[in-house]
PALUMMI-429834 format. One record per residue (C-alpha): y, z, x negated. Coordinates in steps of 0.001 Angstrom, whole numbers, plus 500000, padded with zeros to 6 digits. Layout:
N
YZX ...
% end
This chain:
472
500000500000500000 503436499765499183 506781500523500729 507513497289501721 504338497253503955 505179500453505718 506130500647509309 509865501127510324 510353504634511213 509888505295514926 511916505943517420 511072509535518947 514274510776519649 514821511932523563 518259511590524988 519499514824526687 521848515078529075 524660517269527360 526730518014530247 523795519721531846 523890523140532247 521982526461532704 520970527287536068 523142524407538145 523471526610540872 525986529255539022 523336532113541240 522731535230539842 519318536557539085 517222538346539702 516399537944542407 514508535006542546 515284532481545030 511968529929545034 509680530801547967 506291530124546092 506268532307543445 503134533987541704 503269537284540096 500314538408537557 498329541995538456 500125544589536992 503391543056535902 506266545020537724 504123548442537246 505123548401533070 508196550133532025 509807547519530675 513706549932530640 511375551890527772 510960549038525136 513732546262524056 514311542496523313 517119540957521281 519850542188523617 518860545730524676 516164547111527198 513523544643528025 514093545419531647 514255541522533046 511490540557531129 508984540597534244 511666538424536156 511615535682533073 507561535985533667 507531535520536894 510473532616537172 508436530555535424 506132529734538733 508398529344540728 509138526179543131 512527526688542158 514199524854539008 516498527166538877 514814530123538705 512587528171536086 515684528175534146 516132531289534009 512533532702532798 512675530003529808 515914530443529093 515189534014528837 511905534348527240 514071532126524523 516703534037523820 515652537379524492 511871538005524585 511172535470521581 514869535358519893 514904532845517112 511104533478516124 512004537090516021 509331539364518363 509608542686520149 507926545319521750 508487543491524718 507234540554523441 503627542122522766 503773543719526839 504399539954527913 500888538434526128 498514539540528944 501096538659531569 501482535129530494 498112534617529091 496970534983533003 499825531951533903 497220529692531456 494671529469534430 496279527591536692 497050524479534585 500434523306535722 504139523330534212 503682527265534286 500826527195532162 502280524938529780 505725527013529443 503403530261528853 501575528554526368 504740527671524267 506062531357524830 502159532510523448 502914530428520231 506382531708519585 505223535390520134 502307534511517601 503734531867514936 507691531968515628 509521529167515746 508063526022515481 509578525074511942 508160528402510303 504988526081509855 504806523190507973 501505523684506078 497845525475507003 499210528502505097 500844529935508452 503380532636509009 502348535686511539 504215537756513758 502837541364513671 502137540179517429 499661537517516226 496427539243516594 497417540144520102 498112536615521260 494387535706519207 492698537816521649 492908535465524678 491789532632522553 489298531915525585 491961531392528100 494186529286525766 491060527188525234 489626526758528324 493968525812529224 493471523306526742 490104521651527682 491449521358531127 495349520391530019 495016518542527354 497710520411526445 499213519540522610 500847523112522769 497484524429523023 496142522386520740 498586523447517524 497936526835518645 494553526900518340 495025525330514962 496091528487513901 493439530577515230 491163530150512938 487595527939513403 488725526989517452 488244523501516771 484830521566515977 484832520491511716 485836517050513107 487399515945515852 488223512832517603 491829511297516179 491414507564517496 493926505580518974 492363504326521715 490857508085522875 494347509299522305 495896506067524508 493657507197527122 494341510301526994 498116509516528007 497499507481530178 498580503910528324 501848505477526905 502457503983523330 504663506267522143 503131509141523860 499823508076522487 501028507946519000 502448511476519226 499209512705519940 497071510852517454 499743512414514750 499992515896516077 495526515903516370 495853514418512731 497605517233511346 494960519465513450 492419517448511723 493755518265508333 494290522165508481 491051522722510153 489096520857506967 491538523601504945 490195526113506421 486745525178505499 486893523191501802 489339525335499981 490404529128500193 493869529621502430 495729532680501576 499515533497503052 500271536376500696 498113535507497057 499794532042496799 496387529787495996 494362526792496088 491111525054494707 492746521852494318 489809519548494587 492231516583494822 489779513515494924 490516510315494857 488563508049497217 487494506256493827 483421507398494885 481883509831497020 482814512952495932 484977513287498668 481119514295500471 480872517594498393 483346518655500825 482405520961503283 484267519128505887 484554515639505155 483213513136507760 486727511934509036 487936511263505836 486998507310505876 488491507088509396 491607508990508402 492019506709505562 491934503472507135 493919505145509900 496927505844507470 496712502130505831 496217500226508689 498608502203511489 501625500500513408 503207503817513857 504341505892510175 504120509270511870 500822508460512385 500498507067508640 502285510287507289 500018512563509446 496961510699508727 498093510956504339 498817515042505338 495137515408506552 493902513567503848 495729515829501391 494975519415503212 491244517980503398 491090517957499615 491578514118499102 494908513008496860 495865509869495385 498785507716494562 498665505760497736 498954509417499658 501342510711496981 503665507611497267 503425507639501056 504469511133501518 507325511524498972 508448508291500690 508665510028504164 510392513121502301 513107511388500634 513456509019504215 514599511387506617 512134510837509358 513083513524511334 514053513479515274 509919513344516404 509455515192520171 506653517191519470 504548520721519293 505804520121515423 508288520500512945 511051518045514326 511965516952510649 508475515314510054 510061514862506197 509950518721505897 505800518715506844 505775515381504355 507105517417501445 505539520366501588 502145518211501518 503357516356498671 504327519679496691 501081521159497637 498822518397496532 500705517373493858 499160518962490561 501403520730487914 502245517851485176 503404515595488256 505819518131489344 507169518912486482 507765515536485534 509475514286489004 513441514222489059 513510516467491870 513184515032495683 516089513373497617 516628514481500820 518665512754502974 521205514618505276 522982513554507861 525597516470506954 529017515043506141 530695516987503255 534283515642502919 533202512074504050 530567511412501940 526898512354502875 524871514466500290 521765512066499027 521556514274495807 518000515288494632 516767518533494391 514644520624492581 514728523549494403 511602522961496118 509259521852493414 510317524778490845 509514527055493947 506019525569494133 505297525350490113 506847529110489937 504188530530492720 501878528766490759 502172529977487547 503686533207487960 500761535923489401 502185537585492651 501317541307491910 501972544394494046 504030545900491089 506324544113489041 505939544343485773 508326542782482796 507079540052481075 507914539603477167 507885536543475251 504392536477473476 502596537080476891 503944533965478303 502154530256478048 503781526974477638 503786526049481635 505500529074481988 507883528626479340 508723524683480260 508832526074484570 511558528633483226 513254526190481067 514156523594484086 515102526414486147 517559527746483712 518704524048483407 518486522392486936 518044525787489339 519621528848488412 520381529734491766 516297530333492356 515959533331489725 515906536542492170 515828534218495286 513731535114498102 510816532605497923 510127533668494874 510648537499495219 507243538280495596 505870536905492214 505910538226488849 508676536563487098 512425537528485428 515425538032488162 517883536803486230 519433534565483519 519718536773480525 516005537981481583 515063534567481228 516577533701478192 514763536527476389 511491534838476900 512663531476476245 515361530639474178 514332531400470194 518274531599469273 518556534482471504 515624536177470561 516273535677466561 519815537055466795 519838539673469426 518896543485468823 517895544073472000 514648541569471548 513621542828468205 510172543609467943 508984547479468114 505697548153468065 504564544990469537 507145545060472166 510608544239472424 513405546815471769 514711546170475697 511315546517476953 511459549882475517 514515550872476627 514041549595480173 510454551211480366 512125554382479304 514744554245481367 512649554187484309 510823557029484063 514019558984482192 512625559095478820 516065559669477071 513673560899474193 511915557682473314 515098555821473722 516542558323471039 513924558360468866 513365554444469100 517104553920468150 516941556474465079 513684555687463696 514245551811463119 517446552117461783 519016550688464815 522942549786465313 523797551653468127 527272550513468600 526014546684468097 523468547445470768 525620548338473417 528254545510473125 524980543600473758 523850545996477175 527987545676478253 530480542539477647 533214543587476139 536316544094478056 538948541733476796 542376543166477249 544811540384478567 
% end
């Protein structure tokens, strides 16, 4: 393949109406004003007033439940609009969030626009928003195990719905889904009902399905030690059948060469690549779709299908190949002063070679220069040079590696370790390793002693702790 031969990107985008607004009718609720109306066993008898939501007691939470059945668009309104904003807030999850899982897990049985809405409102209480998950290594709410006990009803919704909602959800709950499922076209045009675009959608979103159900069978998934068995075959011969899971791989394959539609290409190269299978055809197809901004897709998904793209390609990608790439243009449709920002990054592949080669550890513990390898060395190196702004960032809080600038230029910059005091070597360790191991545990003794005993320049050594003040 090349990128000549790939489709255009497709359309997805749905127009909204943007002078609609929130409950047309201007009424006040509760009450509810639809005459068919169902309300699950149980749901008015919980004391909602005791527990909260994003804006204060959780009080109208049973309303939002119960809006969502009724005949009334109004009052549907009002139960999504709150289960939104207050019950799931921006991914964020309450108390009142865990009392709604039985309450809407009931609404699943009756497979209509109620069922579907619960469904939704099940995923954000388990996964969050729908752009915390680009990859099989899935965030969790603390609620997520509650949501996973009605797996049943969410799959027996699905088998009857069809139901894509369902369908990603289940994804994430692990081993719902047969090894290999069924990610034709033609069972996916039939499916909806002759829709193109529709059909497409669905052969993408099952694709993805497809691909993070073979992870969690052919490779070990963690969300908190940061690791993979990169298998990372080529097509080239049949290893690809030492995989666990590997049947669809041939299918998927010709799907993502031969497809009209490039989400379905890109979702059929992701599968590929969370199956275990990774070659320059997948590699050039995803970076492609990263750097392309092929965002806008209606779906269960991530709406920026470049975001899903990238975080395959950074995944799959092995260390030499990251290092080596001249970081990954994203385009933005952000004006800055006129001119949109096309600059490349390298935010995101220094976060992926750091989790890499930097052990996460329940402790942090300083690193000195001998202890480090050459990776290490070259990953700090280009950070220092292209990413400063990464050293003590959040994504990379929970791994073992320095904070800041003049940590990192202790390990890695021989100038500054030949002429500064602070890195001269005592005992096998550095003098600042000392003094900083000391200073935890308020050892002014072996800070003392460690200064007398090897002849140390005192004064020198604290213009190097504190800049000297220059009087203006």
């Amino acid at each position: 393949m090349n990128i000549e031969s790939y489709p255009k990107w497709d359309n997805y985008y749905i127009e909204y109406d943007n002078n609609s607004e929130f409950q047309l009718d201007k009424t006040e609720r509760p009450p509810l004003i639809g005459k068919n109306r169902y309300v699950p066993n149980g749901l008015y008898d919980e004391k909602w007033g005791n527990v909260y939501d994003a804006y204060g007691k959780a009080d109208l939470t049973p309303y939002y439940i119960e809006a969502l059945t009724s005949d009334d668009n109004n009052d549907v309104n009002f139960g999504v609009y709150g289960l939104y904003a207050a019950t799931t807030h921006q991914g964020s999850v309450y108390k009142s969030s865990k009392m709604a899982v039985p309450y809407l897990a009931d609404l699943l049985k009756f497979n209509n626009n109620a069922s579907e809405l619960a469904c939704i409102f099940l995923a954000r209480i388990a996964l969050g928003e729908n752009h915390f998950i680009n990859t099989p290594f899935f965030y969790k709410t603390k609620y997520y195990s509650t949501v996973k006990k009605y797996k049943d009803e969410i799959f027996d919704y699905y088998n009857k719905s069809n139901s894509l909602n369902a369908m990603r959800l289940l994804c994430f709950i692990s081993k719902s889904f047969p090894k290999v499922l069924n990610v034709s076209y033609e069972e996916c045009l039939k499916i909806e009902n002759g829709n193109k675009t529709n059909a497409y959608i669905r052969q993408a979103s099952t694709l993805l399905v497809q691909g993070f159900t073979a992870a969690q069978y052919n490779y070990k998934i963690s969300n908190k030690n940061y690791y993979k068995e990169y298998p990372n075959i080529d097509m080239t011969d049949d290893s690809y059948k030492k995989l666990e899971v590997h049947n669809h791989i041939k299918e998927v394959y010709n799907i993502m060469k031969t497809s009209e539609s490039l989400l379905v290409r890109g979702s059929a190269a992701i599968c590929l690549a969370y199956t275990g299978v990774f070659n320059k055809e997948i590699s050039d197809l995803l970076l492609y779709i990263a750097e392309n901004n092929c965002a806008g897709v209606d779906w269960v998904w991530d709406d920026n299908f470049s975001n899903i793209a990238k975080h395959t390609w950074l995944y799959s990608s092995d260390i030499e190949t990251l290092l080596n790439t001249e970081g990954i243009k994203t385009k933005s449709d952000i004006f800055i002063a006129g001119v949109v920002n096309n600059e490349k990054s390298y935010d995101d592949i220094l976060i992926e070679t750091s989790l890499r080669v930097f052990p996460y550890k329940e402790k942090r513990n300083e690193l000195i220069n001998i202890e480090l390898n050459n990776i290490q060395k070259r990953v700090l190196k280009i950070i220092i040079d292209k990413a400063p702004n990464l050293l003590g960032s959040y994504e990379l809080y929970d791994i073992n590696m320095p904070l800041n600038i003049e940590a990192v230029k202790r390990l890695i910059d021989d100038n500054y370790i030949k002429n500064k005091i602070l890195c001269k070597i005592i005992s096998s360790k550095p003098l600042w390793y000392i003094i900083e191991k000391a200073l935890i545990k308020k050892d002014e003794k072996t800070i003392t002693d460690t200064i007398i005993n090897n002849n140390i320049d005192a004064l020198k050594l604290l213009y190097e702790i504190y800049a000297p003040i220059k009087i203006l």
